[in-house]
C-alpha distance (Angstrom), angle and dihedral (degrees) to the residues before:
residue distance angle dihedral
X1 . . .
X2 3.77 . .
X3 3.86 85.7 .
X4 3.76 85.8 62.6
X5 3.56 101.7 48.9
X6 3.75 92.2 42.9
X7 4.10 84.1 52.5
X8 3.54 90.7 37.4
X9 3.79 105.7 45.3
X10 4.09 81.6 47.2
X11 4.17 104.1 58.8
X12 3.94 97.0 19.5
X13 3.86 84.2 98.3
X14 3.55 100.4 55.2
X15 4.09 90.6 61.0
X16 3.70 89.0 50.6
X17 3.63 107.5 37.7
X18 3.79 91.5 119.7
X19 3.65 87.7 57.9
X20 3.43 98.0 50.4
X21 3.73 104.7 50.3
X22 3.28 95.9 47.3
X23 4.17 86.6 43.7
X24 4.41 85.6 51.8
X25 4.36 88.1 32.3
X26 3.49 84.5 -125.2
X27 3.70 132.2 117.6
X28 3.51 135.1 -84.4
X29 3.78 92.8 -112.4
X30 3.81 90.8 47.2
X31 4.52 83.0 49.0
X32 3.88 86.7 49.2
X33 3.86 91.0 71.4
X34 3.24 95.4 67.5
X35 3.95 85.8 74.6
X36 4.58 84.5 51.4
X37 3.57 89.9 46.1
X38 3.75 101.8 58.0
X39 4.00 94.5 34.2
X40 4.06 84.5 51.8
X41 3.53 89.1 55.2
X42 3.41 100.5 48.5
X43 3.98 84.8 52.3
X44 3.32 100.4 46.3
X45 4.12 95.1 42.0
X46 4.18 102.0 40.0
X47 3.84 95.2 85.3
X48 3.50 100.7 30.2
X49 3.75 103.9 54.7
X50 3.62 91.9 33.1
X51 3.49 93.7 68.3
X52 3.80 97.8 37.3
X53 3.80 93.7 58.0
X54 4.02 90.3 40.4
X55 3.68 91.5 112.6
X56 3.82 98.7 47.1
X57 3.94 127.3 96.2
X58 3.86 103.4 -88.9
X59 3.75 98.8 -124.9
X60 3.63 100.1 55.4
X61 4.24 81.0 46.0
X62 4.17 77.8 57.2
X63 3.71 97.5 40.2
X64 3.93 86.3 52.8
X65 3.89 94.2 50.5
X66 3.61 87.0 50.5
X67 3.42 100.6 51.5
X68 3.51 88.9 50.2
X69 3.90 96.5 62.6
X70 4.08 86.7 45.2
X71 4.06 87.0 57.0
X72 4.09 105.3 44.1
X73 3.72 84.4 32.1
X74 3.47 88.9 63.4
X75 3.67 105.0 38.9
X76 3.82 86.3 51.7
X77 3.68 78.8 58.4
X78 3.78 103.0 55.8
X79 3.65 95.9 19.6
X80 4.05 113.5 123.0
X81 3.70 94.3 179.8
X82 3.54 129.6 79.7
X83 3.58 101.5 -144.8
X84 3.63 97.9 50.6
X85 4.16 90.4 49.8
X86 4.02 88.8 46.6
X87 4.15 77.4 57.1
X88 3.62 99.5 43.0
X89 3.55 90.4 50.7
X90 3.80 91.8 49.5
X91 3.65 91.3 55.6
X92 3.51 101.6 37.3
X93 4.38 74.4 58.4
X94 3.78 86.0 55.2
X95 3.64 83.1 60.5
X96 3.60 101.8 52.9
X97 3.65 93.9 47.1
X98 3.98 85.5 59.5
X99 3.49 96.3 44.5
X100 4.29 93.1 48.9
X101 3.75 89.4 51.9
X102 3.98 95.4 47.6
X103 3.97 98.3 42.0
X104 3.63 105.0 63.9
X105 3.58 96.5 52.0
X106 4.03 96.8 32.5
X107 3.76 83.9 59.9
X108 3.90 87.7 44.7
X109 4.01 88.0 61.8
X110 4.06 99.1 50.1
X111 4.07 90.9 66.5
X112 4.07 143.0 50.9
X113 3.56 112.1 -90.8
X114 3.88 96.1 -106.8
X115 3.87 82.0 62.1
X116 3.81 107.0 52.6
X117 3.73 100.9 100.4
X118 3.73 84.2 47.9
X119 3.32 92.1 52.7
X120 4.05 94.2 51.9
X121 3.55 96.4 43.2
X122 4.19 83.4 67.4
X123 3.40 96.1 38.3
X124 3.87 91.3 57.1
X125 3.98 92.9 42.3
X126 3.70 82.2 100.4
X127 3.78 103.8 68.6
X128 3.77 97.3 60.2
X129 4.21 91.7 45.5
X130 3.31 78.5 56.6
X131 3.45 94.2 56.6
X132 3.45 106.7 42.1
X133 3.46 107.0 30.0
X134 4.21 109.2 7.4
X135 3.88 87.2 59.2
X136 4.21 107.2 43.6
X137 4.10 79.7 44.0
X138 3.90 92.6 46.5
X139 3.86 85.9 44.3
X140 3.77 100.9 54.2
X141 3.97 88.3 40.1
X142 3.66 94.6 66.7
X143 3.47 94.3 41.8
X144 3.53 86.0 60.3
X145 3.26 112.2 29.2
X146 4.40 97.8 21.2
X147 3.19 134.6 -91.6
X148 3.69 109.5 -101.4
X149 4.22 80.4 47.6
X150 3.91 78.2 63.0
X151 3.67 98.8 57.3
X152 4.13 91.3 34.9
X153 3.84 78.1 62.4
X154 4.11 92.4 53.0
X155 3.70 88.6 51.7
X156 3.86 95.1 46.6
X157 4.26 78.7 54.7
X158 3.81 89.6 51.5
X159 4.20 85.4 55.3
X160 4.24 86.7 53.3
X161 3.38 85.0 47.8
X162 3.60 104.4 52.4
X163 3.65 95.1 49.8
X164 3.68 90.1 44.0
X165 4.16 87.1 58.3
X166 3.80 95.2 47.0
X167 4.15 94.5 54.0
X168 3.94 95.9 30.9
X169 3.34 114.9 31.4
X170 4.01 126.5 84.4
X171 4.11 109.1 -129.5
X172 4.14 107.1 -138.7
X173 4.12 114.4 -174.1
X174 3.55 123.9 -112.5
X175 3.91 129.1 -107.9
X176 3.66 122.1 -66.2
X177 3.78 119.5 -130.7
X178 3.51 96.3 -101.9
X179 3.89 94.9 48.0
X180 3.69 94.4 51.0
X181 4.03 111.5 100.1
X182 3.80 122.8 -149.7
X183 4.23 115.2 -101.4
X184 3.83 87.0 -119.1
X185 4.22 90.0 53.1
X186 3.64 88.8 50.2
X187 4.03 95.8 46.2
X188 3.96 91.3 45.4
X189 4.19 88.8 43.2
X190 4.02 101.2 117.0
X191 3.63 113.1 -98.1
X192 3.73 96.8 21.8
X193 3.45 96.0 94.2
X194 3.61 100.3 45.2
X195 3.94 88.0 54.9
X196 3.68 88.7 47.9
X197 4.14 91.3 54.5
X198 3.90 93.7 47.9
X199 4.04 82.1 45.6
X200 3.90 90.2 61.7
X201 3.99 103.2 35.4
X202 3.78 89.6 51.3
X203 3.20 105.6 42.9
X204 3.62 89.4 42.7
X205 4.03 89.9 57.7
X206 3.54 86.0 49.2
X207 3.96 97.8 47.7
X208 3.76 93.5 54.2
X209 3.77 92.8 60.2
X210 3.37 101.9 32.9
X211 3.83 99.0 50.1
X212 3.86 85.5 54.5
X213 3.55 109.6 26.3
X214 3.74 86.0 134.5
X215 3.91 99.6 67.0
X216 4.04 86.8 39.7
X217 4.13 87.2 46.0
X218 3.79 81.5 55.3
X219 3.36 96.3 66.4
X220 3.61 85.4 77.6
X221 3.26 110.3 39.8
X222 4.26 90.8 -100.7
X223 4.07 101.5 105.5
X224 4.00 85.1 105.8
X225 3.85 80.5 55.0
X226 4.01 100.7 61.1
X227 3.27 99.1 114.9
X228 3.85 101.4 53.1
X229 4.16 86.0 40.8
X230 3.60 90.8 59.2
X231 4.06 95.3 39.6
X232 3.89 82.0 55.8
X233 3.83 85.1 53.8
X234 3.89 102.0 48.9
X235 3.57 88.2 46.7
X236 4.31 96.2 54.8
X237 3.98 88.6 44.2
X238 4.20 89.3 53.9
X239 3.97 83.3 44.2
X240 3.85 80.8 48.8
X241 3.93 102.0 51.4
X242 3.80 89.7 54.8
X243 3.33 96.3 51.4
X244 3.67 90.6 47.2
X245 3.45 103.3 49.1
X246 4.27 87.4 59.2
X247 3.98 82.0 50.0
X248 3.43 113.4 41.1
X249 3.85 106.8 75.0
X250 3.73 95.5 51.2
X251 3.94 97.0 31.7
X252 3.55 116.0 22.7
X253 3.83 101.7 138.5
X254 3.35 90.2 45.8
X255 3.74 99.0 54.3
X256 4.12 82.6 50.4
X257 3.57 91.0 55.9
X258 3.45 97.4 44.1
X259 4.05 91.9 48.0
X260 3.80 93.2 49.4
X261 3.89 91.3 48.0
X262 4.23 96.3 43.3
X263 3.61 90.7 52.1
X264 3.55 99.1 43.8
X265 4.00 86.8 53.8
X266 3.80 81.6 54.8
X267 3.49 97.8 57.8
X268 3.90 93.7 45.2
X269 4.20 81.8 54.9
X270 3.66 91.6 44.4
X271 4.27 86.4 49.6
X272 3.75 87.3 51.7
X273 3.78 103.5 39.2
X274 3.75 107.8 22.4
X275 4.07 89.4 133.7
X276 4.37 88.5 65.8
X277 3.68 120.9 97.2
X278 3.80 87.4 -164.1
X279 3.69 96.2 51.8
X280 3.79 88.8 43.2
X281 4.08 91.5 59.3
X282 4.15 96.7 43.9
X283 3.72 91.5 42.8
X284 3.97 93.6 45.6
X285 4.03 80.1 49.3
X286 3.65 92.6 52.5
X287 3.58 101.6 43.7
X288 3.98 89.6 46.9
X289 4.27 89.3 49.9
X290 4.22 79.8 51.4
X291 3.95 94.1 46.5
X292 3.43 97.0 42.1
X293 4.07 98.6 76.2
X294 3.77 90.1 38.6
X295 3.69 98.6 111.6
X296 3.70 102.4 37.4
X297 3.83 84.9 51.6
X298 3.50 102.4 49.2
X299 3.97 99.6 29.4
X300 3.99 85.0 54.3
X301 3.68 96.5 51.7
X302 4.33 88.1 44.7
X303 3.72 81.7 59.5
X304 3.45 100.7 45.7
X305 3.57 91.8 46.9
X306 3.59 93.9 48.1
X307 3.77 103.6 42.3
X308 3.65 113.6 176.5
X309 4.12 91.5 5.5
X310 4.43 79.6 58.0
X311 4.11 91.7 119.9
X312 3.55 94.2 49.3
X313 3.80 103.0 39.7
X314 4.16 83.9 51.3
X315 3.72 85.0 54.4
X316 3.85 88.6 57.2
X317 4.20 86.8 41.1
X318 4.47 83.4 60.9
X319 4.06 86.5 43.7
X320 4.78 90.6 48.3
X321 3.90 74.0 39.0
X322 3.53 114.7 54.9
X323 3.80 87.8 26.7
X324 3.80 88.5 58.1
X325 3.72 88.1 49.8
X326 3.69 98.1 57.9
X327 4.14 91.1 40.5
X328 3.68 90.7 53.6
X329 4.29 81.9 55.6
X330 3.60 89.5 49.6
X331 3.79 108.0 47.5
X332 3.85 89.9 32.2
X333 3.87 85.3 66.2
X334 3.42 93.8 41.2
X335 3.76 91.9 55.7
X336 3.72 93.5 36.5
X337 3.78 89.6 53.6
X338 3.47 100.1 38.0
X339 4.08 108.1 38.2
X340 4.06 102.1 -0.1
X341 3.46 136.9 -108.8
X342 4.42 87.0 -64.6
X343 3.79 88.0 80.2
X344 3.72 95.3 60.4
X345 3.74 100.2 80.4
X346 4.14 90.7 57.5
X347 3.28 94.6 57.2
X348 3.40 102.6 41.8
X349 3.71 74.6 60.2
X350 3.51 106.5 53.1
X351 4.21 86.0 42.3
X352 3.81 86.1 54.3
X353 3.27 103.3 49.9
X354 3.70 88.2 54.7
X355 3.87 95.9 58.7
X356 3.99 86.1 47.4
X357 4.27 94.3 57.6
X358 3.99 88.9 32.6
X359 4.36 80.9 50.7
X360 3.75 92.7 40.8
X361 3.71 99.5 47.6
X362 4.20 96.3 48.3
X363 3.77 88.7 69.0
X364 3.49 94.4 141.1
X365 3.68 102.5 31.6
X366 3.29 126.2 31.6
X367 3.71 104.5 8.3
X368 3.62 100.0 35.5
X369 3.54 118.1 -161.1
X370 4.26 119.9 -133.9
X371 3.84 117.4 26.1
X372 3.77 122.3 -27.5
X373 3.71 123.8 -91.6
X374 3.99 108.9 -74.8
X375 3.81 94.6 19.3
């Protein structure tokens, strides 16, 4: 559930930036950075707070990143001003960037070793309800009901939430001086960065498309279709997350390997037959089954790289992330503006086959091959 707000809180703007600007009186541009504000904060704020609250006991670290979505969340609601909401969005950023880098390995602590990728595969089941179904619903809400009723309703989530963590949730303490490693250990620790490049290639690949899927979706004849395109999506990465989470303890580089490789074979269909509705649904399908396990995968092998430096290297993992994110904007437009939306597919390629041979070669660290340490 904190997934899904983090997710959530994140894209809800994008569905209503009509709404917005003309809530602020301010254009939709000016609306748009809402979206920069809250990514920058999660960049800016992963690393940072991570390893300030390193020594305290990780659900009051939760509680706090919580809290933090309920506050912004609703001063974005009542907020008049466009200045203050650009800040409130910032911080409610900060928030999420705390919350990715505590999640993965929170949920890593509840379960036996054997069971850890298990165990993330669930907790990241909220990110792509989010996506395909928290988002069109959050969408048509504040077109009916407002927008700032919209976020009102994420903050009355955050109050579930809370008092969902303080009866459920097991409380672990923090790190102790002594156990806490330096950020330069953790980032030199064999295997991290390995993880860390495959991170930032594929996600990259991914970005590009997915930031404008409706200028590719164009291409044949489909950009009135967005909406049902990325519903179909959503629902292959949920089909995804199940079917990684029975996978990932016993296979995990191969279910990386196999990704990279299926989606790459997408994009050198969707070079070929861009101009096909048909082939435009199955590959969507296909590349949405390949997403879907992405984080579990690669958060899992972080940690397992990492070991005891886990937190922090997952604080780096929102930082590849987020910065991946807002690179895929960039050089999408770029090659949008420059060459059209017909280029995307090659690159995606040449970006994907990079994460495979970065994959293939960190055999014994990083991507390890057999079942995971503990298994």
């Amino acid at each position: 559930m904190t997934g899904f707000i983090c997710i959530i809180t994140e894209t809800l703007p994008a569905g209503l930036l009509p709404q917005i600007a003309s809530g602020l009186s301010i254009s939709n541009s000016l609306a748009g950075q809402t979206v920069t504000a809250y990514a920058l904060g999660s960049l800016l704020a992963a690393i940072p707070l991570t390893i300030a609250t390193q020594s305290w006991r990780r659900r009051n670290v939760l509680l706090l990143a919580i809290a933090g979505f309920f506050i912004f969340n609703s001063i974005t609601a009542l907020s008049s001003h466009y200045w203050l909401t650009l800040m409130a969005r910032f911080f409610a950023g900060v928030a999420a960037g705390l919350s990715w880098s505590l999640l993965a390995g929170y949920a890593r602590r509840m379960v036996a070793i054997h069971q850890q990728g298990k165990a993330m595969a669930i907790a990241m089941v909220g990110t792509p309800i989010a996506l395909s179904l928290g988002l069109p619903l959050g969408t048509w809400l504040g077109g009916v009901i407002g927008w700032r009723s919209a976020f009102a309703g994420i903050s009355a989530l955050t109050v579930v939430l809370v008092i969902w963590v303080l009866t459920s949730v097991p409380d672990y303490p923090g790190q102790s001086r002594h156990e806490r490693l330096p950020l330069l250990h953790v980032l030199t620790t064999k295997g991290v960065r390995p993880v860390l490049s495959v991170v930032i290639t594929w996600m990259l690949a991914h970005n590009i498309l997915y930031t404008y899927i409706a200028p590719f979706l164009d291409l044949a004849g489909l950009a009135s279709q967005t909406d049902v395109i990325l519903l179909t999506f959503g629902l292959a990465a949920l089909l995804a997350i199940a079917v990684t989470g029975r996978l990932v303890d016993r296979h995990l580089r191969t279910c990386v390997l196999a990704s990279l490789a299926i989606f790459t074979l997408v994009s050198v269909v969707f070079m070929a037959s861009a101009q096909v509705p048909a082939v435009i649904y199955a590959g969507v399908a296909v590349w949405g089954f390949t997403f879907g396990g992405a984080a579990t995968l690669l958060q899992t092998a972080l940690a397992d790289s990492a070991g005891e430096g886990a937190d922090l290297a997952l604080s780096i993992n929102v930082v590849a992330w987020n910065g991946a994110i807002a690179a895929g904007g960039l050089v999408g437009g770029i090659l949008l503006n420059n060459w059209g939306a017909q280029v995307f597919p090659p690159v995606l390629i040449l970006l994907l086959i990079i994460a495979f041979l970065i994959t293939w070669r960190a055999r014994e660290q990083g991507f390890r091959a057999g079942a995971r340490p503990g298994h």
